[in-house]
N, C-alpha and C positions, 0 to 999 in steps of 0.2 A: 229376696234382694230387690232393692229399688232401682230403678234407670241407674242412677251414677255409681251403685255396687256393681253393677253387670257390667257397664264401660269398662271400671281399672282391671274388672277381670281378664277380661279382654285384650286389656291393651299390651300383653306383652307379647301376643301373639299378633296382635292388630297394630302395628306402633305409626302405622298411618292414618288413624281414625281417633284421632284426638279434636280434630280443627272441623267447622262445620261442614265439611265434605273434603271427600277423596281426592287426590293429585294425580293424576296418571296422562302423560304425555302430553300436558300443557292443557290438560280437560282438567276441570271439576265434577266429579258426578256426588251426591246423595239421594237420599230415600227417606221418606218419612210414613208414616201410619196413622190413620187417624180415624178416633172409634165411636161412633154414636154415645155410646153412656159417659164418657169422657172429655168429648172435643164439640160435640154438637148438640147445644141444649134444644129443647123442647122450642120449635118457631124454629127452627132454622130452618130454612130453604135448600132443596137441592144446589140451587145455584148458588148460595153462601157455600155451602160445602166444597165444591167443586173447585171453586176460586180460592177459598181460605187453603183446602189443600194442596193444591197446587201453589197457591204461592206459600207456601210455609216450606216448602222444598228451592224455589226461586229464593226467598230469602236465604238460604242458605249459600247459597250463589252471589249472592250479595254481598255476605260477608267475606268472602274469599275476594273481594273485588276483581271478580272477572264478570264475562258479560255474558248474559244469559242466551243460549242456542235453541232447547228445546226440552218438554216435558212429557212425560205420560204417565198415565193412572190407571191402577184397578179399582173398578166399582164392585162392591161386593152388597147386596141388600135379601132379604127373605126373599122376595118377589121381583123380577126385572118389570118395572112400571114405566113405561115409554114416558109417559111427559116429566115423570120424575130425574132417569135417564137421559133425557136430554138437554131438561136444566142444568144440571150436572156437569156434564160436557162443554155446555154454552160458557157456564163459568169458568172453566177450567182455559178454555179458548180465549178467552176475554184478561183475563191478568196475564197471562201469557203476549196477550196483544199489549198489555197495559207496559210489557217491558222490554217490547221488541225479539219477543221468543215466538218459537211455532208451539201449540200443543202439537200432537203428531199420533196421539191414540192410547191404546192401553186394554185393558182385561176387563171381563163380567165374569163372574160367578155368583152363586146364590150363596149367601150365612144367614145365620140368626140372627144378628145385630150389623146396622148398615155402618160399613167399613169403605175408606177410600186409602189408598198404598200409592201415592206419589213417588217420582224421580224426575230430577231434574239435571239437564248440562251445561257446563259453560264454558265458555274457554278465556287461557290466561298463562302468560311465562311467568310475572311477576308474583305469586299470590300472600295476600298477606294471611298470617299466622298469626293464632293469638300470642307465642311464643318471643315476639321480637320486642312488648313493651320496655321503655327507660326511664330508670326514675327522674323525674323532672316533667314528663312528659302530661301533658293535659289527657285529662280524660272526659270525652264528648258523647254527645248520643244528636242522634236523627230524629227529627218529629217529635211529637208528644208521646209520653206512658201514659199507658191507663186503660185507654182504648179498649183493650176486650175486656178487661176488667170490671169496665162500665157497661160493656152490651152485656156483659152476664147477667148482671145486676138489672140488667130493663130488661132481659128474657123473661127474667125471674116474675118481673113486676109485670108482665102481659104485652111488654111496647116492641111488640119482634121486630115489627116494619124497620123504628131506629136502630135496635139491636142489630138485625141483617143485614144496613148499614153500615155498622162501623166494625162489622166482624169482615166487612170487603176491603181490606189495608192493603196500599200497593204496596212491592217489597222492592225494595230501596237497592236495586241493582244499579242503575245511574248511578245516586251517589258514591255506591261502591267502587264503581270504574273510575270515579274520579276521585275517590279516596286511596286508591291503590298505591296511587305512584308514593303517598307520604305520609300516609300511616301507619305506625308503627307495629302497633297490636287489631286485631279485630274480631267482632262475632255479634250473632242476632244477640236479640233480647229476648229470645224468646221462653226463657226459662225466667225471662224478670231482672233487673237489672241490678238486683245484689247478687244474686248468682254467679251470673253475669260476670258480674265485678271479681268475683271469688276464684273463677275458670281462669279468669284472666291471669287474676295476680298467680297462681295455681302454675299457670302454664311458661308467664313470663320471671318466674322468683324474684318477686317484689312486692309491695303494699301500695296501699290507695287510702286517701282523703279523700272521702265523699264531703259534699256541701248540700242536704237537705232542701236547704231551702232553692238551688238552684234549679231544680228539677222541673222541666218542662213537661207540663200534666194535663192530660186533654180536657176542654172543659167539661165533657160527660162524667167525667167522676165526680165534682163538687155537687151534680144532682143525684147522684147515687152514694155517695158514702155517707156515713151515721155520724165520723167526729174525729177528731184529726190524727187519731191512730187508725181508722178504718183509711182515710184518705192516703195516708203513708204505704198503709198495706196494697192498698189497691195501685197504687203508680208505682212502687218497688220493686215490690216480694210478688206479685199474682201471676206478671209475665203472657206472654204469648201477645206482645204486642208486634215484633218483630219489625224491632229499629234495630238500628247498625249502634252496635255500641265499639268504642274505638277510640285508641289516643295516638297525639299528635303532637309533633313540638311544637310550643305554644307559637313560633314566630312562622311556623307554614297555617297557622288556623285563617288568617284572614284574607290568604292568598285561594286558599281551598274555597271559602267562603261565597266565593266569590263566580266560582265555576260548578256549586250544588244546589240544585233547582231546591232544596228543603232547607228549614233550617237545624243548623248544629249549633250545641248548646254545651258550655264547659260545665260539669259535674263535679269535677275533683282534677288530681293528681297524683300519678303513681308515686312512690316513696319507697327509699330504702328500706330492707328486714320483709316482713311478712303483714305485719297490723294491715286489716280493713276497718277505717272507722269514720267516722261522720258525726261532724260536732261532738268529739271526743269521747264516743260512744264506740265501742265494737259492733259492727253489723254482720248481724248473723246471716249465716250460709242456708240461705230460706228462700225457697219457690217452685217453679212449676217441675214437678218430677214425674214422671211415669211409672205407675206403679206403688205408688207412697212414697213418702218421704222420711 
């Protein structure tokens, strides 16, 4: 099975674990995993690790727009290496400061392959649900796509220093808080943001017009993609950029605008029946899975 066969497994016995983190008493909590031969190419730094893990759990928190409390992680590597270890750490401390959270600790153990196991808190009465989108309603995203897409791509080619870079993305809990109060639908991108799009519609029974060309796309991917189906692929489908993706009725977008230090960008519109498509094209249910896809 792949990540999203093991979820519907799941979820009849989990029917609280469909939305990017758990609900329990006005808290959000999740967990995430994250595994050297999967999540942290070759050049990555302890301190990319530390921070991208940790905030890839904080994002999570973000799209539940409540406000982040506190984190902690297990470090798991062949060897405990002190200065490794403590970069590590440093980062993890650091996006944590970047969003007005505490880290507050976590586990060592030794594996064969270096592993970090994130969790994150947050608190919140309001939370929004991918569950509540309406058709009419805009559909927006935070920041640029692309982003790890394109550090991949410069791992690949030798450029780690910029790679490490733009693999350190703050996760977008501000905006979240201030998107709570009137967004409708929400959730990261981190699976990519047709996925994304497809959870969404999935969660709220509705369809989406995407518009292509509106996609706000970091300018690191124009130097790493090959030709305009790579460059599609790579701000789309590849994911793990972890923007807030989320709709809004069009007539709170310029009032929200207004009070999110980022910018938001309209993408499409939800729509009656089930269709996801873009420029009159079906868009397929494609990106980052665990596990395969």
């Amino acid at each position: 099975m792949d990540e999203r066969t093991a979820l519907r497994l799941l979820a009849a016995d989990l029917p609280g674990a469909g939305d990017d983190a758990a609900l329990v008493d006005g808290l959000v909590v999740t967990t995430d995993m994250l595994h050297e031969t999967t999540d942290f190419p070759a050049g990555t730094t302890r301190y990319t690790a530390g921070w991208r893990a940790v905030g890839a759990s904080l994002s999570d928190v973000a799209a539940m727009g409540a406000t982040a409390v506190c984190a902690v992680a297990v470090y798991a590597a062949p060897e405990l290496d002190e200065t490794e270890l403590s970069a590590f750490v440093q980062g993890a401390r650091d996006v944590c400061e970047a969003v007005d959270a505490e880290y507050v600790g976590g586990d060592l153990d030794t594996h064969d392959e270096f592993t970090a196991v994130s969790t994150a808190i947050g608190r919140t009465d309001d939370p929004v649900l991918r569950s509540g989108v309406n058709p009419g309603d805009v559909l927006c995203v935070t920041g640029e796509l692309g982003r790890s897409a394109a550090a991949v791509r410069l791992f690949e080619m030798g450029e780690a220093e910029r790679a490490n870079d733009l693999f350190q993305f703050t996760p977008r809990v501000a905006a979240g808080v201030e998107l709570g109060d009137v967004a409708t639908g929400m959730m990261d991108s981190s699976d990519g943001l047709a996925r994304s799009v497809h959870q969404l519609a999935e969660a709220s029974d509705c369809g989406f017009e995407l518009d292509w060309d509106a996609l706000p796309v970091h300018d690191a991917v124009d130097a790493v993609a090959t030709d305009d189906a790579d460059f599609r692929d790579l701000a789309a489908y590849f994911g793990e950029d972890f923007e807030l993706v989320f709709t809004i009725p069009e007539a709170e977008l310029d009032a929200v605008r207004d009070e999110v230090d980022v910018p938001l960008t309209i993408v499409g519109r939800a729509t009656e029946g089930s269709e996801i498509v873009a420029d009159g094209d079906a868009v397929p249910d494609r990106g980052y899975t665990h596990g395969g896809d």
